[in-house]
ZADO-1210 file (C-alpha; in nm, 4 decimals, padded with zeros to 6 digits):
<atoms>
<atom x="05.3114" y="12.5534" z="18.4664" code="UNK" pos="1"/>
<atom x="05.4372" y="12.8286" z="18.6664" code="UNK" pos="2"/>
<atom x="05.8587" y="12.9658" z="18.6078" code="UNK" pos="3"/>
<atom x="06.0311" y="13.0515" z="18.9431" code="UNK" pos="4"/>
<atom x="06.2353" y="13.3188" z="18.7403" code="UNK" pos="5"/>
<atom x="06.0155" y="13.5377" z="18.4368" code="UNK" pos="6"/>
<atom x="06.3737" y="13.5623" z="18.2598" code="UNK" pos="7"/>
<atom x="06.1391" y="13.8002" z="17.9627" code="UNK" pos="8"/>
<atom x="06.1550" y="14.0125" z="18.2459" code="UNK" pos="9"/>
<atom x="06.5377" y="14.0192" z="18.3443" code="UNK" pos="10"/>
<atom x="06.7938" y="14.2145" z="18.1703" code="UNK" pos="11"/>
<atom x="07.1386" y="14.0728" z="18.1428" code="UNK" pos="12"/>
<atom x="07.3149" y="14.2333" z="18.3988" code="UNK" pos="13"/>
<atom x="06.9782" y="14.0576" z="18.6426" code="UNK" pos="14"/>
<atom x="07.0559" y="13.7011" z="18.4824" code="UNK" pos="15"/>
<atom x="07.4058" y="13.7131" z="18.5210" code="UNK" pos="16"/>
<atom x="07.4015" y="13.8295" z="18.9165" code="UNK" pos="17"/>
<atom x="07.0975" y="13.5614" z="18.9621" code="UNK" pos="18"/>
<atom x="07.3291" y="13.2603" z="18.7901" code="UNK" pos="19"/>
<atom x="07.6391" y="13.4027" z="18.9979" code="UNK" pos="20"/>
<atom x="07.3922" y="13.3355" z="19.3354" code="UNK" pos="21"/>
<atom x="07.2801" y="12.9850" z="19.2284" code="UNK" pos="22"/>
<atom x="07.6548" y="12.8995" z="19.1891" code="UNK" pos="23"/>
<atom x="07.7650" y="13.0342" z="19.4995" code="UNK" pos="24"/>
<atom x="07.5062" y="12.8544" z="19.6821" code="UNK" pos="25"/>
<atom x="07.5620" y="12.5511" z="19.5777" code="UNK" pos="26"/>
<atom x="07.6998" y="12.2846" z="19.8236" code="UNK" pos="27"/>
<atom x="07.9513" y="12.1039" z="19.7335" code="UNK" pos="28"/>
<atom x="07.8727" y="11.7061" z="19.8707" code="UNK" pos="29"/>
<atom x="08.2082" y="11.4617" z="19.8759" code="UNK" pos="30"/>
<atom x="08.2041" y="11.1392" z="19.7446" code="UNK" pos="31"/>
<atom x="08.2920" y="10.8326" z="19.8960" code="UNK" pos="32"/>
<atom x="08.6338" y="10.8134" z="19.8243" code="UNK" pos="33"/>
<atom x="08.5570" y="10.4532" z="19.7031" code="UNK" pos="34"/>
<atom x="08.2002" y="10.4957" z="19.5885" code="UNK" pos="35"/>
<atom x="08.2815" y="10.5472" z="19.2105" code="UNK" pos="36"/>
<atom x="08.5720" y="10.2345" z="19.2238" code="UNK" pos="37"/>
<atom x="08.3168" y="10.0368" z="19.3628" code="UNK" pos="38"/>
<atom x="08.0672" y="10.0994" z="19.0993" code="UNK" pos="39"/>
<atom x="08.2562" y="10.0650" z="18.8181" code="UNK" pos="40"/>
<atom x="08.4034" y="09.7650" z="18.9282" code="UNK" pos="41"/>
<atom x="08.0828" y="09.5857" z="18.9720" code="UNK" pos="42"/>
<atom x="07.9780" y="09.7335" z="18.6225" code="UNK" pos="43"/>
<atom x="08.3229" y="09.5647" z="18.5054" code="UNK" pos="44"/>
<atom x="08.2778" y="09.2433" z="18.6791" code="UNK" pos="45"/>
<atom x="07.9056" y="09.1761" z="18.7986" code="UNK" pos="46"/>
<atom x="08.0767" y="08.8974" z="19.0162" code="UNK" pos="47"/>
<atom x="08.1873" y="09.1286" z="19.2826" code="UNK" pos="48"/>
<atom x="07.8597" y="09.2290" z="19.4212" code="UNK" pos="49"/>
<atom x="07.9181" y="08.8644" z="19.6239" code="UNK" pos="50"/>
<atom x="08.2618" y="08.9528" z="19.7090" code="UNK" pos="51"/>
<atom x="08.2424" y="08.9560" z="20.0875" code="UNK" pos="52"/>
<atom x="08.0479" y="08.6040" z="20.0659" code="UNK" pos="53"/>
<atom x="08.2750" y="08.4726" z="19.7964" code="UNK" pos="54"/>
<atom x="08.6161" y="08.6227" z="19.9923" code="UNK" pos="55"/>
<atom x="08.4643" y="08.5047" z="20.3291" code="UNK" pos="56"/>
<atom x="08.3324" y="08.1075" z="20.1724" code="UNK" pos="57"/>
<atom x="08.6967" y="08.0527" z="20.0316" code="UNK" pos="58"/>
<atom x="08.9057" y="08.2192" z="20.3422" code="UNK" pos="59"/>
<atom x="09.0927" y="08.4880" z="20.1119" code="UNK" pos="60"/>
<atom x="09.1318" y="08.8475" z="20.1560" code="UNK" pos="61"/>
<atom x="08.9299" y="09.0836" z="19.9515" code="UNK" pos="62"/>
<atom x="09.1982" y="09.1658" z="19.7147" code="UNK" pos="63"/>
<atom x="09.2699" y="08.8126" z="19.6649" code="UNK" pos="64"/>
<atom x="08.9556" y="08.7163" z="19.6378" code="UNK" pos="65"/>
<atom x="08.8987" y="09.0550" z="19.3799" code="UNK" pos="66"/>
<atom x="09.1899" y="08.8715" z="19.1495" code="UNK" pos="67"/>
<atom x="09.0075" y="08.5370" z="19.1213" code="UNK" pos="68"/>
<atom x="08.6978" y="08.6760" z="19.0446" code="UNK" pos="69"/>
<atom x="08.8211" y="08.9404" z="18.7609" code="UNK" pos="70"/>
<atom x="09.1072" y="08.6816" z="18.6090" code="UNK" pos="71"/>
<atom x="08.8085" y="08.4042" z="18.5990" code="UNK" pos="72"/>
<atom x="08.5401" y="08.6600" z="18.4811" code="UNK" pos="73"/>
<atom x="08.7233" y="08.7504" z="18.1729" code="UNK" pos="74"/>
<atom x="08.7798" y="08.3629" z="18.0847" code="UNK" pos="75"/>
<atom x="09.0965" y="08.3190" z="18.1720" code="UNK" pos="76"/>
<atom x="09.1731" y="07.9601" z="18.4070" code="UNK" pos="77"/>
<atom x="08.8567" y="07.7712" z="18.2989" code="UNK" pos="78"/>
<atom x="08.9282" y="07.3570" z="18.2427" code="UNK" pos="79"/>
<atom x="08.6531" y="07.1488" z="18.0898" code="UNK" pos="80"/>
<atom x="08.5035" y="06.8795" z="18.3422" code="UNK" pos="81"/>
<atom x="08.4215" y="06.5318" z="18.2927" code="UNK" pos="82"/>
<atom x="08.0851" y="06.6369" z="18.2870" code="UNK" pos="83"/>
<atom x="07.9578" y="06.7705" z="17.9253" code="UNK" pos="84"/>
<atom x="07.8908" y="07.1892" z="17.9982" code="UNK" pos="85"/>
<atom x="08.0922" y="07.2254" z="18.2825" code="UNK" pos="86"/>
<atom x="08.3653" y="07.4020" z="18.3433" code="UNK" pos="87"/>
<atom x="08.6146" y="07.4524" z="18.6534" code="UNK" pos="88"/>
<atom x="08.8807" y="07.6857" z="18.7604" code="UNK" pos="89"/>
<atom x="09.0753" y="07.5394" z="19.0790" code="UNK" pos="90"/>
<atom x="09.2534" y="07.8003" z="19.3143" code="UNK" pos="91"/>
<atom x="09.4132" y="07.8090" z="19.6867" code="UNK" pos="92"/>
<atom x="09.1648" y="07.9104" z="19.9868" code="UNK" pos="93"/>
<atom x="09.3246" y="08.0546" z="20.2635" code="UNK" pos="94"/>
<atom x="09.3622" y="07.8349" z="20.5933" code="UNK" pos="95"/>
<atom x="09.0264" y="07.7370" z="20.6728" code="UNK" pos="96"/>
<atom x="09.0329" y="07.5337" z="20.2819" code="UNK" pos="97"/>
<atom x="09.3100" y="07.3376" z="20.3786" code="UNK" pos="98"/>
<atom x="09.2279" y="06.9820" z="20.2199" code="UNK" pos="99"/>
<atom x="08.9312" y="07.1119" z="20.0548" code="UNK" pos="100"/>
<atom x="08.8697" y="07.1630" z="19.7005" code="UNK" pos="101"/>
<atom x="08.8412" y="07.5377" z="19.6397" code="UNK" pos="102"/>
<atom x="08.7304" y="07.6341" z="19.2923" code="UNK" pos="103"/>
<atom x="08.4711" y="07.7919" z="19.0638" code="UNK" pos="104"/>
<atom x="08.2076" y="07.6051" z="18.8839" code="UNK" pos="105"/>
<atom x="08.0104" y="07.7297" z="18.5632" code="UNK" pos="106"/>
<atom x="07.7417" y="07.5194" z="18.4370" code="UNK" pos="107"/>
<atom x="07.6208" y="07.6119" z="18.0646" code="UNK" pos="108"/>
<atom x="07.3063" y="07.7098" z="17.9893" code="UNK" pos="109"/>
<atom x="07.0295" y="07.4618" z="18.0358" code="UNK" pos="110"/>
<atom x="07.3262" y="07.1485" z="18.0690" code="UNK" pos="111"/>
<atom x="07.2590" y="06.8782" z="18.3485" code="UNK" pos="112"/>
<atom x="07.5123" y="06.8186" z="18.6612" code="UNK" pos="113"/>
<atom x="07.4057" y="06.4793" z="18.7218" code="UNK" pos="114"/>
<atom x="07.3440" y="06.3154" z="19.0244" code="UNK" pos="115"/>
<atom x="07.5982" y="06.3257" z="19.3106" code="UNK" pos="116"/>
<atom x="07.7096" y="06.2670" z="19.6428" code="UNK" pos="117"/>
<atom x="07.9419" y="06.4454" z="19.8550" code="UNK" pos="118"/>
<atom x="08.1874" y="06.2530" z="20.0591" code="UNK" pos="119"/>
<atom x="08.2399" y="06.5403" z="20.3049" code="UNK" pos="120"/>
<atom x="08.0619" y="06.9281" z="20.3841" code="UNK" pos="121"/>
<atom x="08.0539" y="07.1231" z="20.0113" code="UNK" pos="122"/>
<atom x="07.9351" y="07.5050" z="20.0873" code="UNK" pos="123"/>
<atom x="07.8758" y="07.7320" z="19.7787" code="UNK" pos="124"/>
<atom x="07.8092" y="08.0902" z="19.7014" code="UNK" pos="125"/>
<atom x="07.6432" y="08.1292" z="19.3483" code="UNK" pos="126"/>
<atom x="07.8021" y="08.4055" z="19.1663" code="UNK" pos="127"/>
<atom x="07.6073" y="08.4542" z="18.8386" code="UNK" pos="128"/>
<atom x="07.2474" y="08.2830" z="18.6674" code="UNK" pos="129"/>
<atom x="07.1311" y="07.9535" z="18.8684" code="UNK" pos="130"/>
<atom x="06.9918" y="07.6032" z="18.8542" code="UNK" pos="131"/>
<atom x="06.7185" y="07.4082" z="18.9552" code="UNK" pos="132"/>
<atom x="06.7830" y="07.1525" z="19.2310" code="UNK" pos="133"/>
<atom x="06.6552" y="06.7896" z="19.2243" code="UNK" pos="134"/>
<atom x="06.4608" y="06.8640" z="19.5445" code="UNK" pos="135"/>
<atom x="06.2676" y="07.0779" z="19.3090" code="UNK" pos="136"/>
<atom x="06.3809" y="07.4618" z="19.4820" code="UNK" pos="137"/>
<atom x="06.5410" y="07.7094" z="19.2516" code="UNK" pos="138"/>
<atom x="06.8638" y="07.8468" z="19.3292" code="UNK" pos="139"/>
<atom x="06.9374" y="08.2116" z="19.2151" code="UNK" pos="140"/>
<atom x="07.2878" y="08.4313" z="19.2080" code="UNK" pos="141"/>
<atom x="07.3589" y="08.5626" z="19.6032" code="UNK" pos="142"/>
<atom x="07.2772" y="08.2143" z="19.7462" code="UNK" pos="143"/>
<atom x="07.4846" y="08.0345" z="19.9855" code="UNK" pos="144"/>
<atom x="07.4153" y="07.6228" z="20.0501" code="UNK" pos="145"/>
<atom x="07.5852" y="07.3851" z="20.2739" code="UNK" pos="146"/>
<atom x="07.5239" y="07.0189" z="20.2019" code="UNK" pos="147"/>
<atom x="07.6282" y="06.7631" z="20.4073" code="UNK" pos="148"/>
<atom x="07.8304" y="06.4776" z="20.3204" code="UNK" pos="149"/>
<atom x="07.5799" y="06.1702" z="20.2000" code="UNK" pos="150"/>
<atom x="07.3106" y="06.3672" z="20.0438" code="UNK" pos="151"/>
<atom x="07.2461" y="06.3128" z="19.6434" code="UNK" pos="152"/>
<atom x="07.1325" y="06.5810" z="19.4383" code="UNK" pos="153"/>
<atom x="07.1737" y="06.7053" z="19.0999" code="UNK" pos="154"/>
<atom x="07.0859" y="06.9869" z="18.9204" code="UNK" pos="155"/>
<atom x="07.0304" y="07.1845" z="18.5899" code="UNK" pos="156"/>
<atom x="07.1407" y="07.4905" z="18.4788" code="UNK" pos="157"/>
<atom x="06.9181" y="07.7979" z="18.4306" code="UNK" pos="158"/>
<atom x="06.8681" y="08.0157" z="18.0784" code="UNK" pos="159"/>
<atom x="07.1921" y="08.1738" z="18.1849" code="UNK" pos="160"/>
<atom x="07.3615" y="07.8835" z="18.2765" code="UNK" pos="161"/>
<atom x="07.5337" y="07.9638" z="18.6507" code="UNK" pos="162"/>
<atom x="07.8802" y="07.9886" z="18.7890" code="UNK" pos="163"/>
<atom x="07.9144" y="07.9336" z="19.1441" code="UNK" pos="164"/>
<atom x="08.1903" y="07.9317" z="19.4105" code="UNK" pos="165"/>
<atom x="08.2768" y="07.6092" z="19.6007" code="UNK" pos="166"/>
<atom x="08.4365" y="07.4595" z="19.8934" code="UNK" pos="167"/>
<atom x="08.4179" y="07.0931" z="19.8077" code="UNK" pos="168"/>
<atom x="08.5710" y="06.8400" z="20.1305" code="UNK" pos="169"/>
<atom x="08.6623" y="06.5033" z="20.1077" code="UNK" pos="170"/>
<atom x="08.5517" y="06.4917" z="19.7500" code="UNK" pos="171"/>
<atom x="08.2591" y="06.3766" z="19.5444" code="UNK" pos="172"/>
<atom x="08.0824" y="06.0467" z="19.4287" code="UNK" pos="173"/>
<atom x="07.8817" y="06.0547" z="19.0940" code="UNK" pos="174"/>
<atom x="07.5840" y="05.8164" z="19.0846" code="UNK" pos="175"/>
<atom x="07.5565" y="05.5204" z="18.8589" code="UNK" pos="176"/>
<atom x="07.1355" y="05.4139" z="18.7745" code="UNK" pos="177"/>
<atom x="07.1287" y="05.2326" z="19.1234" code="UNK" pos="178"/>
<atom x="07.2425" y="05.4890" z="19.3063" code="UNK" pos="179"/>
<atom x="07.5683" y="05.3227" z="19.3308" code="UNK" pos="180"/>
<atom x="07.9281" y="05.5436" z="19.3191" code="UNK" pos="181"/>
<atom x="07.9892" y="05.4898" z="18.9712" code="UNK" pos="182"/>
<atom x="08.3099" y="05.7679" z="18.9529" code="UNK" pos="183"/>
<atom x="08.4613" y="05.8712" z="19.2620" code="UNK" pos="184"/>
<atom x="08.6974" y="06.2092" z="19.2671" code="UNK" pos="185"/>
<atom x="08.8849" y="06.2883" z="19.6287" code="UNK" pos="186"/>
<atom x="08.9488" y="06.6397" z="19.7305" code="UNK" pos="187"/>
<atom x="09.3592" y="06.6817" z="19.7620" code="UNK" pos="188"/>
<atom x="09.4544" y="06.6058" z="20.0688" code="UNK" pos="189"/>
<atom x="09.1425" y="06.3438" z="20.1234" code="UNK" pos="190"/>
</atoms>
C-alpha cells in the first residue's frame, strides 16, 4: 500500500502547513436547501416518498396532502371497517373528489378484503406493504390502479399488511356466494 504523504518524514511545522493547504482547498458544495427536510421527512414518515401521486390522486396540495399522510401515519384518524382487519380514515379531496369517497385504507397483515364491486371509477395509490389481487397479480407500495365500475375483485393483504390511498365514486357493492350485492355502501353525494 503506498502513503501519498511519508508523515515519519515531516516535522511539525511540514504537517501543520500541509493540513492548512488541504483545508484551504477544500470546496465548499451547498446543499439543497430542501435536500436534508426532504430526507428526514421520508425517514419520519416512509409514506411521503408517494406524495406527489398521493397529493395529485386525492386533488390536495402538497402540504395538505403532507398533513394527512403524517396525522394518519402516526395512528391518529383510523375507524375500524365492517370488514374484520380493515381500517379507514375518511378526509376531503380537493375539487376533482367532489362526490367521491376520499380516504385511506390499511388492510392487516395477511386479512382478506372480500369480494367487491364498484358502483362507479375507484383509483388508488398504495402507500405502504401490498396485496395479492384475485386476478392473481401482486400489487406492491408506488402502484396506482383504476378499476372501473362493474368489475369484482378482492384481495389479501401481504406480510406487511398494506395501506393504500383511495378515490372511491358512486360507492361499493360487497358480494354475497352468488355473486349477488349482498351489502351495498354509496359514496356521499351518490
Amino acid at each position: 500500500m503506498s502513503r501519498l504523504v511519508d508523515w515519519e518524514g515531516c516535522s511539525e511545522e511540514q504537517a501543520v502547513r500541509i493540513g492548512d493547504a488541504l483545508v484551504t482547498s477544500l470546496v465548499a458544495i451547498p446543499r439543497p436547501s430542501d435536500g436534508l427536510e426532504r430526507l428526514l421527512g421520508a425517514v419520519a414518515n416512509p409514506w411521503v416518498r408517494f406524495l406527489d401521486a398521493f397529493g395529485e390522486l386525492v386533488d390536495l396540495p402538497a402540504a395538505a396532502a403532507r398533513a394527512i399522510l403524517d396525522r394518519a401515519e402516526v395512528g391518529r384518524g383510523w375507524e375500524p371497517a365492517p370488514v374484520p382487519g380493515l381500517e379507514l380514515v375518511h378526509f376531503e379531496g380537493g375539487p376533482r373528489t367532489a362526490g367521491a369517497d376520499v380516504g385511506l385504507v390499511r388492510l392487516a397483515p395477511g386479512a382478506l378484503h372480500p369480494a367487491h364491486e364498484h358502483l362507479g371509477e375507484e383509483s388508488i395509490v398504495v402507500l405502504a406493504g401490498g396485496y395479492v389481487d384475485s386476478a392473481g397479480y401482486t400489487v406492491a407500495a408506488g402502484h396506482v390502479e383504476r378499476r372501473h365500475a362493474g368489475e369484482p375483485h378482492s384481495f389479501v393483504a401481504g406480510p406487511e399488511g398494506v395501506v393504500f390511498a383511495v378515490v372511491l365514486r358512486q360507492g361499493v357493492a360487497f358480494l354475497g356466494p352468488n355473486g349477488e350485492h349482498a351489502l351495498v355502501l354509496r359514496a356521499g353525494g351518490a
